[in-house]
LUMKE-457520 format. One record per residue: x negated, y negated, z of N, C-alpha, C in turn; residue in one letter. Coordinates in steps of 0.02 Angstrom, whole numbers, plus 32768, in hexadecimal, padded with zeros to 4 digits. Each point is the difference from the previous one (the first is absolute). Layout:
# LUMKE-457520
XYZXYZXYZA
...
# end
This chain:
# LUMKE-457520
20672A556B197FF680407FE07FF87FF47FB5X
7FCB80187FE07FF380017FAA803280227FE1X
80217FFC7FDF8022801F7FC87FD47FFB7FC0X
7FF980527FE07FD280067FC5802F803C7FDCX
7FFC7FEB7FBA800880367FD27FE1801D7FE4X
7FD28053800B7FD4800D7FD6802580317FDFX
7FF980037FBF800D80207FBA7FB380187FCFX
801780427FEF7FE380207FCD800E7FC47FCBX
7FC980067FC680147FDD7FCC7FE07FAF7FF6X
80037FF37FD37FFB7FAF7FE3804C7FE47FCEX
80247FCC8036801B7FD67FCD7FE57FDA7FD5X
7FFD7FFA7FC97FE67FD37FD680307FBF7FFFX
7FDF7FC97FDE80267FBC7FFF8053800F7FE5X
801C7FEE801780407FE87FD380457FF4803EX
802880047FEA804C7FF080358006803E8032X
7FD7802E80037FFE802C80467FD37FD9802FX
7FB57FFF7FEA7FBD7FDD803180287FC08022X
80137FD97FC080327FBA8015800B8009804AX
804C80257FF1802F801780407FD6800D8027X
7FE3803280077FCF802280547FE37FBF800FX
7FDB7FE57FE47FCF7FBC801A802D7FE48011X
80117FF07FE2804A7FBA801780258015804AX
802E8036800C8019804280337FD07FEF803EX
7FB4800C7FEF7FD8801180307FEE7FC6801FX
7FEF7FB17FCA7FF67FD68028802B7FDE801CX
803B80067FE980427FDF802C7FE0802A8049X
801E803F7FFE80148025804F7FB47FF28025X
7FBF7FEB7FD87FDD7FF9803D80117FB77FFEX
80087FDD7FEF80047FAB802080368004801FX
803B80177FFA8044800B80227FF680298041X
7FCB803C7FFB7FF7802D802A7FC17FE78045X
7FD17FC57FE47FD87FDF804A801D800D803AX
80447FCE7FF680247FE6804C801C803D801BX
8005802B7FEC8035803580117FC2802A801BX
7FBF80017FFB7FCC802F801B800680337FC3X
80027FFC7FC57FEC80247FD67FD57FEB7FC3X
7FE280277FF97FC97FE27FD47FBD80148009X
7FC97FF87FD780167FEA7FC7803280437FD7X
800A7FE57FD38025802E7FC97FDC80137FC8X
7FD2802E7FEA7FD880257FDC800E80347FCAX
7FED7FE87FBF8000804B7FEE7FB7802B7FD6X
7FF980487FF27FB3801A8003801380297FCCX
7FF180157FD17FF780127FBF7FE3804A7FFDX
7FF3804280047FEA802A7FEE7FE780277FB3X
7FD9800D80037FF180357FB67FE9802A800AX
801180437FEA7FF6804C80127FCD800E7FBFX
7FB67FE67FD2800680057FCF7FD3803D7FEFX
7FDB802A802E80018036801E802B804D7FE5X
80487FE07FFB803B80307FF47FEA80268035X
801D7FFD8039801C801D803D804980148005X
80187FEC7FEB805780057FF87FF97FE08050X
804D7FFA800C80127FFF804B7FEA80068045X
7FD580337FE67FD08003803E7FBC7FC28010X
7FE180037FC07FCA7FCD7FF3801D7FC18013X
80407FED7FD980227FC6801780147FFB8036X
80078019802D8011800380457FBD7FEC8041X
7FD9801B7FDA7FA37FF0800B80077FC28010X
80077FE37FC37FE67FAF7FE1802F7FEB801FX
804E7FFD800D802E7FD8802A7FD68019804EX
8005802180167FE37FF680527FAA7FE68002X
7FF17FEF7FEB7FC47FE18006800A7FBF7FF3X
80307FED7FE680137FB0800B80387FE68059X
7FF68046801380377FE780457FE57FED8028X
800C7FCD801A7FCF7FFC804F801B80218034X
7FC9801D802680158030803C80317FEB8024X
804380258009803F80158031803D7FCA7FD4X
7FEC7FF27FBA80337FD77FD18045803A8002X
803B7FE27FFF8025803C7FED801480137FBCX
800380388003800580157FBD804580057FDBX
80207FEC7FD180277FF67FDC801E801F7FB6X
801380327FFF7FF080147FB8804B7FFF7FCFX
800D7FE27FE4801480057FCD801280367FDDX
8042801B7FFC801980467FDE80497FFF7FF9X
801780197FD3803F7FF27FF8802480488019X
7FE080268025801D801B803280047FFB8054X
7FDC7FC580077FE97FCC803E80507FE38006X
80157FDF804F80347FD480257FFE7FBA7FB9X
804380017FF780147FD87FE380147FD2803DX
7FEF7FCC801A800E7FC08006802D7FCD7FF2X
80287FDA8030801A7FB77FE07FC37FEB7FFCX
80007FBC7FE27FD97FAA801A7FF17FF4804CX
803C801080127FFC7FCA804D7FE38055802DX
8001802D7FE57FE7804F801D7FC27FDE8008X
7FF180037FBC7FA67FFB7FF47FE97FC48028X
800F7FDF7FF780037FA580457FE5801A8033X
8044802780217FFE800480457FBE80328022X
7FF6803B7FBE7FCE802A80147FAF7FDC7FF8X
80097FD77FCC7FC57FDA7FFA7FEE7FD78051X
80317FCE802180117FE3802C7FD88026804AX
8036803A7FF67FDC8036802D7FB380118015X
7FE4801B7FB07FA9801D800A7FE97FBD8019X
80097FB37FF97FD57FC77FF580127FFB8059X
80338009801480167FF480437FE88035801DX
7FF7802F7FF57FC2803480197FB880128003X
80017FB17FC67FA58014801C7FD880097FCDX
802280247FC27FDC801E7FE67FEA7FC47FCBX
7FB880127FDF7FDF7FE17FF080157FF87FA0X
801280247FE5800380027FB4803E803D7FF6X
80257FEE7FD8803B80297FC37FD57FFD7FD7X
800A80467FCF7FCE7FFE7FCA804C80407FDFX
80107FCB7FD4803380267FD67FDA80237FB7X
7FEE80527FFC7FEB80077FCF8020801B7FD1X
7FEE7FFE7FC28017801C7FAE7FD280267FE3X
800B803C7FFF7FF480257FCB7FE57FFF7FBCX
7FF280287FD97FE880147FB8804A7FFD7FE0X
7FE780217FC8803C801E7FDC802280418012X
7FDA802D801D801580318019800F7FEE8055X
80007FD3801D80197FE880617FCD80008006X
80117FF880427FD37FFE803F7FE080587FFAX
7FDB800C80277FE380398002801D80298043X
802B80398001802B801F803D7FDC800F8046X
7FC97FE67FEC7FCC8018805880207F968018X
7FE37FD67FEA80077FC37FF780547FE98013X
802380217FD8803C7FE88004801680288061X
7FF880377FFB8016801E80517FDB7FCA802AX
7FBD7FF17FFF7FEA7FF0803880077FAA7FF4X
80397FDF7FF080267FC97FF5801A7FEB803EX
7FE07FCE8020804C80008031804C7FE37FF7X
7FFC80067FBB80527FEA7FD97FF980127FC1X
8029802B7FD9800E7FEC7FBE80357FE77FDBX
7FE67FCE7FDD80317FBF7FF5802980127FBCX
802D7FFC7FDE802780067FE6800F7FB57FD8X
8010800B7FC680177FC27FD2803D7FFB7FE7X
8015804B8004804A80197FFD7FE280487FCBX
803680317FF77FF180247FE37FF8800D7FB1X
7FF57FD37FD37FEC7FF47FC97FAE80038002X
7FE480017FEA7FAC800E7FDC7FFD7FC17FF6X
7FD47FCE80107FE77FC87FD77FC17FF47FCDX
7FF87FE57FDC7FC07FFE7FF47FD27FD28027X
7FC5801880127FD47FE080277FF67FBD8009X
80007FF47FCB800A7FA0800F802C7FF18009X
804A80107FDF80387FE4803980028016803BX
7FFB803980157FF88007804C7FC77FDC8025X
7FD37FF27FE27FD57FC3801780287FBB801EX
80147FE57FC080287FC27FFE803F80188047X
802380207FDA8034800A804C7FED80198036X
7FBD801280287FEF7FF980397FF07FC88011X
7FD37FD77FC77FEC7FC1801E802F7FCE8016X
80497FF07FD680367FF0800B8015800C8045X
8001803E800F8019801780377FE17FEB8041X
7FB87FFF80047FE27FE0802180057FA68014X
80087FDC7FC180287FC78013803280078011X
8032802B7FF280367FF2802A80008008803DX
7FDA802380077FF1800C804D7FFF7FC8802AX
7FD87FF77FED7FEF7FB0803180267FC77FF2X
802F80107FC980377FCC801280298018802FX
800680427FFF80497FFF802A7FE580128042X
7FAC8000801A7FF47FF9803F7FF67F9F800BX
80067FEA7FD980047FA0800480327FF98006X
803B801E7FF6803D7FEE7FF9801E7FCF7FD1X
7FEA800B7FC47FFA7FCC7FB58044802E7FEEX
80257FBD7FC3802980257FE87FF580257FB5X
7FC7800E80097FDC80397FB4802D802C7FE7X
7FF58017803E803D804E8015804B7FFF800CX
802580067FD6803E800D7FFF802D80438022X
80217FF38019802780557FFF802E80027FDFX
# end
C-alpha cells in the first residue's frame, strides 16, 4: 500500500523540507518489506485563490481512485503511535491500494473534503503550523513502520 502526503502549499529549503525528505525516505526504505510503499509526498497551489474549496480541487485530483482519504484537523481522532501502526497495518491488510494523508491551507481542509474523509486525523489539539505538521506526520509515518518491524525506534 502507498503512503502519500498531499499538502496545500510549498516548503521551501531549510530544516522543515530537511525533516519531511529525510521522514519520508527512511519510512519508504523501512516501509518496502512491510508492503508499504512507496512513501510519497505532492505539493499543491491554489494560486487561483479558491480558498478551501479550490484547494480541495487540487488535493483530489492528485488521489488515485479508491486511495483513502485522510484529513488532518485538529478536531479529527487523536491517535497513539502504535494506534496509527495498527490502523495503517489494517487498510494495507485490506487491500487497499494508497493512504493519502492530506493538509490543508491556512484556513484547513475544506468542510465538504474533511466529512467525506474516511478519518480525521488529529495532531493533538494545539494548531500547528503547516510545516511542522508536515514534519510530524512524516515522523509519524516512520514510526509506523518501525513499530510494524518491530525495531526499537519506538519506546513506550
Amino acid at each position: 500500500m502507498r503512503l502519500s502526503v498531499r499538502a496545500v502549499g510549498r516548503l521551501r529549503a531549510g530544516p522543515e523540507r530537511a525533516l519531511v525528505d529525510d521522514y519520508i525516505a527512511r519510512a519508504g526504505k523501512a516501509g518496502r518489506v512491510l508492503g508499504l510503499g512507496p512513501v510519497e509526498e505532492t505539493e499543491v497551489e491554489d494560486r487561483k485563490g479558491g480558498g478551501p474549496a479550490g484547494e480541495a480541487a487540487l488535493l483530489m485530483r492528485k488521489l488515485s481512485p479508491g486511495a483513502l482519504r485522510i484529513a488532518l484537523d485538529e478536531r479529527g481522532r487523536a491517535l497513539s503511535s502504535r494506534e496509527l501502526a495498527a490502523e495503517i497495518a489494517r487498510w494495507r491488510d485490506a487491500g487497499r491500494s494508497e493512504a493519502a494523508f492530506l493538509i490543508g491551507g491556512a484556513d484547513g481542509l475544506d468542510p465538504a473534503l474533511r466529512r467525506g474523509a474516511d478519518l480525521a486525523l488529529s495532531l493533538g489539539p494545539m494548531v500547528w503550523p503547516h510545516a511542522l505538521a508536515r514534519v510530524m506526520l512524516a515522523e509519524q509515518l516512520y514510526r509506523a513502520t518501525q513499530i510494524l518491524a518491530g525495531t526499537p525506534y519506538h519506546r513506550d
